[in-house]
C-alpha atoms as an extended CHARMM CRD file, in Angstrom:
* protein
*
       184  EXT
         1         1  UNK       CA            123.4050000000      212.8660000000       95.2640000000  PROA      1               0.0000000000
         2         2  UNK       CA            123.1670000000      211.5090000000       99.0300000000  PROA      2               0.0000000000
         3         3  UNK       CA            123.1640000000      207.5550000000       99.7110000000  PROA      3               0.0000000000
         4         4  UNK       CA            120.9220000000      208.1500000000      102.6690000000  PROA      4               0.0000000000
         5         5  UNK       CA            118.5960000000      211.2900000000      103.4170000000  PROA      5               0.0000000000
         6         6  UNK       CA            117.4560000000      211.0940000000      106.8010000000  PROA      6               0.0000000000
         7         7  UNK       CA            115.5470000000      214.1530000000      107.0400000000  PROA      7               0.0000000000
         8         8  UNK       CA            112.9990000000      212.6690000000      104.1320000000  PROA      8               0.0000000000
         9         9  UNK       CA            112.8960000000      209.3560000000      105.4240000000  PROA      9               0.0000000000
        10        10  UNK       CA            112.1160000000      210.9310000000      109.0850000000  PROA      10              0.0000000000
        11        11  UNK       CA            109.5470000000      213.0650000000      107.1820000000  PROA      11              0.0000000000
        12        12  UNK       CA            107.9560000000      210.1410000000      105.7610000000  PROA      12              0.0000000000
        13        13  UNK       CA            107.7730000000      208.3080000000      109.4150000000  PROA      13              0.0000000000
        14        14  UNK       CA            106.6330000000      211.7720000000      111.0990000000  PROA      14              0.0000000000
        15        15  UNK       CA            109.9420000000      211.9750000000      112.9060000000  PROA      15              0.0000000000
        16        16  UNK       CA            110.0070000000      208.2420000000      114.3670000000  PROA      16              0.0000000000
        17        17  UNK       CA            113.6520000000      207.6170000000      114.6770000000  PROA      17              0.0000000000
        18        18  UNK       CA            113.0830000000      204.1130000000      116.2680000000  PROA      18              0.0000000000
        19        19  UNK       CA            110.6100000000      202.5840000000      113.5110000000  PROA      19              0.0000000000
        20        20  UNK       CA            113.5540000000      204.6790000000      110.4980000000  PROA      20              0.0000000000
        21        21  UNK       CA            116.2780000000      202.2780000000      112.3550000000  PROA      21              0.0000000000
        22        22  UNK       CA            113.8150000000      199.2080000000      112.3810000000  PROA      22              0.0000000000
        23        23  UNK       CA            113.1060000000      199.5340000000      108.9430000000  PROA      23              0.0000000000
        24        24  UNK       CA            116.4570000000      200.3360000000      107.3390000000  PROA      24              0.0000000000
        25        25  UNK       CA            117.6510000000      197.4710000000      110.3990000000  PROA      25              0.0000000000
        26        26  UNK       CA            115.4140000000      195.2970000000      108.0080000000  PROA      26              0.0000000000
        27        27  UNK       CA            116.3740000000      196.4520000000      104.9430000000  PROA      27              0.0000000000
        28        28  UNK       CA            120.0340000000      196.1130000000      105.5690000000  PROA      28              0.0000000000
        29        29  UNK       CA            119.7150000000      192.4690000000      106.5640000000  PROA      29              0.0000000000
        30        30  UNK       CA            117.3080000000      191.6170000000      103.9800000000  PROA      30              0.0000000000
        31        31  UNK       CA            119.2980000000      192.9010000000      100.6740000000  PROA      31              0.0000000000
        32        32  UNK       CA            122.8500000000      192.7020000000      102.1030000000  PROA      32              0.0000000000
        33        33  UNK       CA            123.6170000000      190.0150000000       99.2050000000  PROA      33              0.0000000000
        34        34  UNK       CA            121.0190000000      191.5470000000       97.0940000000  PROA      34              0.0000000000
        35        35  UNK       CA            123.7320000000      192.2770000000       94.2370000000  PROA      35              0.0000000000
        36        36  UNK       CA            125.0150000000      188.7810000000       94.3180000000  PROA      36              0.0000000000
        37        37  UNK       CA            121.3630000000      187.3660000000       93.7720000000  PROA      37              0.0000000000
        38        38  UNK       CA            120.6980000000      190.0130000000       91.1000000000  PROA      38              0.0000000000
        39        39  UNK       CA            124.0510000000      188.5520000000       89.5270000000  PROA      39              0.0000000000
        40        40  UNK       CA            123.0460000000      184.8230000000       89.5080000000  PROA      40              0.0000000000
        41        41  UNK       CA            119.3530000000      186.0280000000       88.3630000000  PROA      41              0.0000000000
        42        42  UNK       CA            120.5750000000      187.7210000000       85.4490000000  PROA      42              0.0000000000
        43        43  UNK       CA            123.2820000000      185.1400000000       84.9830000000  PROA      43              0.0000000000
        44        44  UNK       CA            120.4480000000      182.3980000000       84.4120000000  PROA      44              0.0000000000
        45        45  UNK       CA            117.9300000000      184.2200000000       82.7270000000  PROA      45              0.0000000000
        46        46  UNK       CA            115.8710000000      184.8190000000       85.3500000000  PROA      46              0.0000000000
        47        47  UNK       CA            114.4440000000      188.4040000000       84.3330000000  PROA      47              0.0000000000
        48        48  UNK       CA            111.9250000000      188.5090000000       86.0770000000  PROA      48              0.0000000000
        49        49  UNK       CA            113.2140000000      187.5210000000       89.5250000000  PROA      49              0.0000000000
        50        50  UNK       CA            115.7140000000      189.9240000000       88.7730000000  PROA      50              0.0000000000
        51        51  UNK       CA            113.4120000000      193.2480000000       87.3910000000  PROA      51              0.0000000000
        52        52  UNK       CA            111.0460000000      191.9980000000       90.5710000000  PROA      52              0.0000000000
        53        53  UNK       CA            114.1920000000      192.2630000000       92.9370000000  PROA      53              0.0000000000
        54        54  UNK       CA            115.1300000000      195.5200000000       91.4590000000  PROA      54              0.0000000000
        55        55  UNK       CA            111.6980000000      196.7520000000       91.9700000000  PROA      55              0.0000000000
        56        56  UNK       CA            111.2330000000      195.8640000000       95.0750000000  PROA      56              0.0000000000
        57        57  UNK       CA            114.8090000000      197.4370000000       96.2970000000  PROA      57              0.0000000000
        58        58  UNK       CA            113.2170000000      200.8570000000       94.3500000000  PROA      58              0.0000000000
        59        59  UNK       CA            110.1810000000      200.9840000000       96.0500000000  PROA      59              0.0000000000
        60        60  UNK       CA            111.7740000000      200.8760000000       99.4000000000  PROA      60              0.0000000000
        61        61  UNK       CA            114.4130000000      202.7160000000       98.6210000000  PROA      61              0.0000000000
        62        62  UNK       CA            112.4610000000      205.4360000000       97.5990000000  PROA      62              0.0000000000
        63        63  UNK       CA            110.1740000000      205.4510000000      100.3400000000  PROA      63              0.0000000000
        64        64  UNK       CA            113.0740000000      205.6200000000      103.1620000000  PROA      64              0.0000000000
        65        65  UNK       CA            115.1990000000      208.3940000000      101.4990000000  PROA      65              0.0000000000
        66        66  UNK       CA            118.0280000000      205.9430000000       99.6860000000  PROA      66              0.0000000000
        67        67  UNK       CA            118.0500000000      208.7770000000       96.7640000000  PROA      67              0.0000000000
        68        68  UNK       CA            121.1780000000      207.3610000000       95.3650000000  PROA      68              0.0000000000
        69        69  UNK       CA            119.9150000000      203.8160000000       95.0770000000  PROA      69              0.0000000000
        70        70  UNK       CA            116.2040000000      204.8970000000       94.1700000000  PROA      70              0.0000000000
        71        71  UNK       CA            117.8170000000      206.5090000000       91.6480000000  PROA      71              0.0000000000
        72        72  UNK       CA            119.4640000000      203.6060000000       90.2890000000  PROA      72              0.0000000000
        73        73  UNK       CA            116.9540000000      201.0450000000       90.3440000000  PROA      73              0.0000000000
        74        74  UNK       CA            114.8830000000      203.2330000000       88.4240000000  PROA      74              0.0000000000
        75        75  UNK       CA            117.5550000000      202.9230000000       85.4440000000  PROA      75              0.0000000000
        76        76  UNK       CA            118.2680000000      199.3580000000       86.1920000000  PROA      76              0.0000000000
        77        77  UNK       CA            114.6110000000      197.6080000000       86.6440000000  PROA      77              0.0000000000
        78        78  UNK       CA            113.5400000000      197.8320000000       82.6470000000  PROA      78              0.0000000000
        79        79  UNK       CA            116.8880000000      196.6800000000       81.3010000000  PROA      79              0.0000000000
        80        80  UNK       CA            116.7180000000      193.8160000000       83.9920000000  PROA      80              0.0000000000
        81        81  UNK       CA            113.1420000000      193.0250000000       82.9620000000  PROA      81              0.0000000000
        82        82  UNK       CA            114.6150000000      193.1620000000       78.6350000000  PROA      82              0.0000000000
        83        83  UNK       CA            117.1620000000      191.2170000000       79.8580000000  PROA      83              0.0000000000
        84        84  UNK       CA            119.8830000000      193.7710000000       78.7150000000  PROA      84              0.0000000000
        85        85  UNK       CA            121.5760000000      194.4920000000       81.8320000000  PROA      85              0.0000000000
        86        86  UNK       CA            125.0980000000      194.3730000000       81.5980000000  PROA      86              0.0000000000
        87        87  UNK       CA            126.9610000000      192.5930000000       84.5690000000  PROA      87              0.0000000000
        88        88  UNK       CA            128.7840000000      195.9230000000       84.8360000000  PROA      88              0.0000000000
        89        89  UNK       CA            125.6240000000      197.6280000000       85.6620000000  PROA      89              0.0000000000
        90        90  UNK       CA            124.1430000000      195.0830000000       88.1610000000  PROA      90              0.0000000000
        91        91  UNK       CA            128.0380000000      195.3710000000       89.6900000000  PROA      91              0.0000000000
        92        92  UNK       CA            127.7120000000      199.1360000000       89.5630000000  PROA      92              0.0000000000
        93        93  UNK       CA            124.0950000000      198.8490000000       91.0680000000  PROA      93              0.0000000000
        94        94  UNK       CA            125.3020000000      196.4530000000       94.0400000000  PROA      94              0.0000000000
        95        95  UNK       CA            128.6790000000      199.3110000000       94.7910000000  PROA      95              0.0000000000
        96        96  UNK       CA            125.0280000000      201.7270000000       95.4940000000  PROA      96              0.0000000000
        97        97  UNK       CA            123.6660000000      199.5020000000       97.2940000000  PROA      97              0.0000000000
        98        98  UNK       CA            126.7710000000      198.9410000000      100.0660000000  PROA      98              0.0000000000
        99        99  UNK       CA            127.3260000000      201.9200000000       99.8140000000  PROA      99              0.0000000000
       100       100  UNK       CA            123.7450000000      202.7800000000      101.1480000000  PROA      100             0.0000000000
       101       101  UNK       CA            124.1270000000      200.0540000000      103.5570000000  PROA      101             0.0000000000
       102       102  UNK       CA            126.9890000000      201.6460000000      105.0180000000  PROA      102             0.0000000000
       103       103  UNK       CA            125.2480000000      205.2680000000      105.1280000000  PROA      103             0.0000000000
       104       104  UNK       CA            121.9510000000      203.6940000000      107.2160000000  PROA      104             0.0000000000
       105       105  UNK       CA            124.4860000000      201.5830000000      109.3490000000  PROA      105             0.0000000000
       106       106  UNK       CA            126.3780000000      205.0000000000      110.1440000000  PROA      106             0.0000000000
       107       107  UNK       CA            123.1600000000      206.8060000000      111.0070000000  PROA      107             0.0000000000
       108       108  UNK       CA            121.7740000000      203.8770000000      113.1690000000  PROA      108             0.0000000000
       109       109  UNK       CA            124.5790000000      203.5640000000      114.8310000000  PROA      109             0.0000000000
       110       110  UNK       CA            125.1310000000      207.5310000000      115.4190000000  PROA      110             0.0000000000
       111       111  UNK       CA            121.3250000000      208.6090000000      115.7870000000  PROA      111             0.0000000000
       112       112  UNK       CA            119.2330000000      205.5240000000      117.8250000000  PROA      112             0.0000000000
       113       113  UNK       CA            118.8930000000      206.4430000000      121.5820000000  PROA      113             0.0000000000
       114       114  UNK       CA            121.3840000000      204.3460000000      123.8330000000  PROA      114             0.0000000000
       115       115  UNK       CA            119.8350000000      202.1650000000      125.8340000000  PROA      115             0.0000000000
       116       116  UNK       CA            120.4200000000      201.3350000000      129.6990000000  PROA      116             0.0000000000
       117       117  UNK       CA            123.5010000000      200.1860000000      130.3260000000  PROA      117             0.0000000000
       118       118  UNK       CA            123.5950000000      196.1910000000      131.0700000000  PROA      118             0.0000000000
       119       119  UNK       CA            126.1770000000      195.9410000000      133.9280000000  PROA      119             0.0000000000
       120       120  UNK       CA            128.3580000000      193.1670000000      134.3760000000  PROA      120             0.0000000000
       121       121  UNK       CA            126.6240000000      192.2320000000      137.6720000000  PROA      121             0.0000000000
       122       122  UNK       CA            123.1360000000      192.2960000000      136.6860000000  PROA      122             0.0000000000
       123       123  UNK       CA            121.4090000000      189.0340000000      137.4860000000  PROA      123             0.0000000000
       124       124  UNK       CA            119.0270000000      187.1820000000      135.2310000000  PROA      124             0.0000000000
       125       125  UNK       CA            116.4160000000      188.5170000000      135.9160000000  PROA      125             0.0000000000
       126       126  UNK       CA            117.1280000000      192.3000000000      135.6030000000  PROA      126             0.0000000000
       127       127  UNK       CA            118.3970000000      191.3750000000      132.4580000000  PROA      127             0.0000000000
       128       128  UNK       CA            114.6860000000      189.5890000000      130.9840000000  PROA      128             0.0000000000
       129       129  UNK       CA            113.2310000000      192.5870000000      132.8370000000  PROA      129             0.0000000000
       130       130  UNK       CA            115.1050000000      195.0230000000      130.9300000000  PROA      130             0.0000000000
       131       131  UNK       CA            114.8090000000      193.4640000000      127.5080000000  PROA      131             0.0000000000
       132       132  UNK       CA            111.2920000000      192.6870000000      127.8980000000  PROA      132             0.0000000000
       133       133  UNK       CA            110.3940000000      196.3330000000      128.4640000000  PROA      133             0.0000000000
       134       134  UNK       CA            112.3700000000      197.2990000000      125.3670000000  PROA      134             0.0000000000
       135       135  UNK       CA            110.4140000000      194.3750000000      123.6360000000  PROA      135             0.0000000000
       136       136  UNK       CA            107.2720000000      195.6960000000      124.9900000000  PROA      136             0.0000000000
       137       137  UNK       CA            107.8170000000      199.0660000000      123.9050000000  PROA      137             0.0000000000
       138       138  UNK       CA            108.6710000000      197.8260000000      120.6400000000  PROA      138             0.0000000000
       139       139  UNK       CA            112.0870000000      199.4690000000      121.1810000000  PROA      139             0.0000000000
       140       140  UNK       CA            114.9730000000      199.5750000000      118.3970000000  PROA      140             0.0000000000
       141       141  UNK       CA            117.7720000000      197.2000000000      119.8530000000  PROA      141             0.0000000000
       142       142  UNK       CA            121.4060000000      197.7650000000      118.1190000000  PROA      142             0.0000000000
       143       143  UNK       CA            123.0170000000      194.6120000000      117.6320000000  PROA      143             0.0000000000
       144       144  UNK       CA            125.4330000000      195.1260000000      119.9730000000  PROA      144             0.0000000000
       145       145  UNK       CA            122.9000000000      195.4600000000      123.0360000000  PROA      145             0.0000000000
       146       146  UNK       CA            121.4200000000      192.5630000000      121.7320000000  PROA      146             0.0000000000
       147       147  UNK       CA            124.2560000000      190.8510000000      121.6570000000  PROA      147             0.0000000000
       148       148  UNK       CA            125.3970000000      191.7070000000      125.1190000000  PROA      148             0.0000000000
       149       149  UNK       CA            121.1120000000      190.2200000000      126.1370000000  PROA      149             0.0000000000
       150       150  UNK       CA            122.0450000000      187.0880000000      124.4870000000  PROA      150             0.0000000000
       151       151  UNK       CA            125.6260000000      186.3320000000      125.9030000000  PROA      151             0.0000000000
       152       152  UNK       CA            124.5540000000      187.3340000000      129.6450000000  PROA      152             0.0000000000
       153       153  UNK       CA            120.9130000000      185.7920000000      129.5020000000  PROA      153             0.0000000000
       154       154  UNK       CA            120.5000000000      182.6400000000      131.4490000000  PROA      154             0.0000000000
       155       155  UNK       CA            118.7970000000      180.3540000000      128.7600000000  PROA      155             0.0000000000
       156       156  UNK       CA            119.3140000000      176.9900000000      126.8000000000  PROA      156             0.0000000000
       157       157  UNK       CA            121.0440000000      177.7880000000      123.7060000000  PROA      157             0.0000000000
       158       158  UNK       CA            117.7630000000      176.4710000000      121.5330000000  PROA      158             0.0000000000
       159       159  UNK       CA            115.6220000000      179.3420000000      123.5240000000  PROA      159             0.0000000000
       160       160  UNK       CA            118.3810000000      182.1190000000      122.4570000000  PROA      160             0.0000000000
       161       161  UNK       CA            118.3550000000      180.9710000000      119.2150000000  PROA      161             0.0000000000
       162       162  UNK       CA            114.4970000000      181.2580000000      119.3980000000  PROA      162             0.0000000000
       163       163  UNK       CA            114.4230000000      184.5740000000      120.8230000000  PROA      163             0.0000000000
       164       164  UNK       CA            117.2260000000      185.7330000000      118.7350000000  PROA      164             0.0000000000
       165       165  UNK       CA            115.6560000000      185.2560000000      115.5430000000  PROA      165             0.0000000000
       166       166  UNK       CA            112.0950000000      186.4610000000      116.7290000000  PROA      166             0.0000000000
       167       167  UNK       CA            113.6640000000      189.8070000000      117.5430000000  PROA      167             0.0000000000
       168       168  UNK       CA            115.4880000000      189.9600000000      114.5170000000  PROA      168             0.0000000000
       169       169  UNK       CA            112.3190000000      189.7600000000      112.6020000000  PROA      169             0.0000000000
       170       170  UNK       CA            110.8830000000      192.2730000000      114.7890000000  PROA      170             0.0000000000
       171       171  UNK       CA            108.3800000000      189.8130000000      115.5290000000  PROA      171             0.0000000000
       172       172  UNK       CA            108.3900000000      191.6040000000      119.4320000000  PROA      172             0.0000000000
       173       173  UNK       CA            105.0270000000      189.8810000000      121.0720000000  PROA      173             0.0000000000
       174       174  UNK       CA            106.5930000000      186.3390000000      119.6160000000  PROA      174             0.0000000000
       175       175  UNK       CA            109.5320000000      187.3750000000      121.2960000000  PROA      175             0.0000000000
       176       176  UNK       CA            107.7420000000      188.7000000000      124.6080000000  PROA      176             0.0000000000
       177       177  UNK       CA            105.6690000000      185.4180000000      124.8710000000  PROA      177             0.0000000000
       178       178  UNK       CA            109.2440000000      183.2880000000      124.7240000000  PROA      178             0.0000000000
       179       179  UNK       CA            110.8510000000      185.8430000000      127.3480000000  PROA      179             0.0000000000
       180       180  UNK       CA            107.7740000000      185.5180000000      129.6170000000  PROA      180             0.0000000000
       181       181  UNK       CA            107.3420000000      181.8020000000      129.4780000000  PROA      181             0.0000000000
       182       182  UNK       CA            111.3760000000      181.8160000000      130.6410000000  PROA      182             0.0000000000
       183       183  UNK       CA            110.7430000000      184.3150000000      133.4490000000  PROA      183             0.0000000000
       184       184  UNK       CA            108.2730000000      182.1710000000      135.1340000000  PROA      184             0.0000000000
């Protein structure tokens, strides 16, 4: 059984590549230690947290092609919720989990559209130019773009954090309004 099935998850998205990247972008970040908070759930009785977690993880997972891992939760959620999974199992669980991690990093990385090349001698205000069109667009940014925005943008270091972390949470108009109040 596949980790990652991009044709379903494109199917369920009517082929938008961008918002598949944002989303599994999201999910990535958001249950990258998922495992290790599963562990300490179960670890302290917290079955709930921990079936809710699992649940959670399944519902996404199941909606954005993650067979693999949709799969898994399914098995996992009722014995989290009994309180009779084994720390075996939630370990076995997280190995899915990276392992899907790695399969929507790989297609992120090999499927989103690169963007415009930043040049080494584009001035500041290309650069908020260019990133506010891809903000406006509400335009997938891989991390590495976005790092190579934040390192060559002219701004304090508390506005880069700002805008950092607004893009990050795909919170793009947030992110447009700090850009715009910069570029004036």
């Amino acid at each position: 059984m596949a980790y990652f099935n991009s044709e379903f998850a494109l199917s369920q998205l009517n082929g938008n590549k961008e918002l598949l990247c944002r989303l599994l972008s999201k999910f990535n970040g958001e249950y990258i230690n998922a495992s290790q908070e599963l562990q300490q759930q179960s670890n302290s009785s917290q079955f709930d947290s921990a079936s809710l977690l699992v649940h959670t993880i399944k519902g996404v997972a199941g909606n954005l092609g993650m067979l693999h891992l949709h799969e898994h939760a399914k098995i996992l959620e009722p014995k989290c919720k009994q309180g009779t999974a084994s720390a075996d199992e939630i370990t076995e669980f997280g190995d899915t989990l990276s392992a899907t991690i790695r399969a929507t990093d790989h297609f992120i990385k090999s499927e989103v559209t690169p963007q415009a090349a930043i040049t080494e001698d584009a001035n500041n205000e290309q650069l908020l130019q260019s990133l506010e069109t891809l903000l406006s667009k509400n335009q997938f940014i891989p991390p590495d773009k976005l790092a190579q925005y934040m390192h060559n943008i002219s701004m304090s270091p508390a506005q880069k954090d700002d805008l950092l972390l607004a893009i990050q949470q795909l919170n793009y108009e947030a992110a447009l309004t700090l850009l715009r109040s910069i570029n004036k």
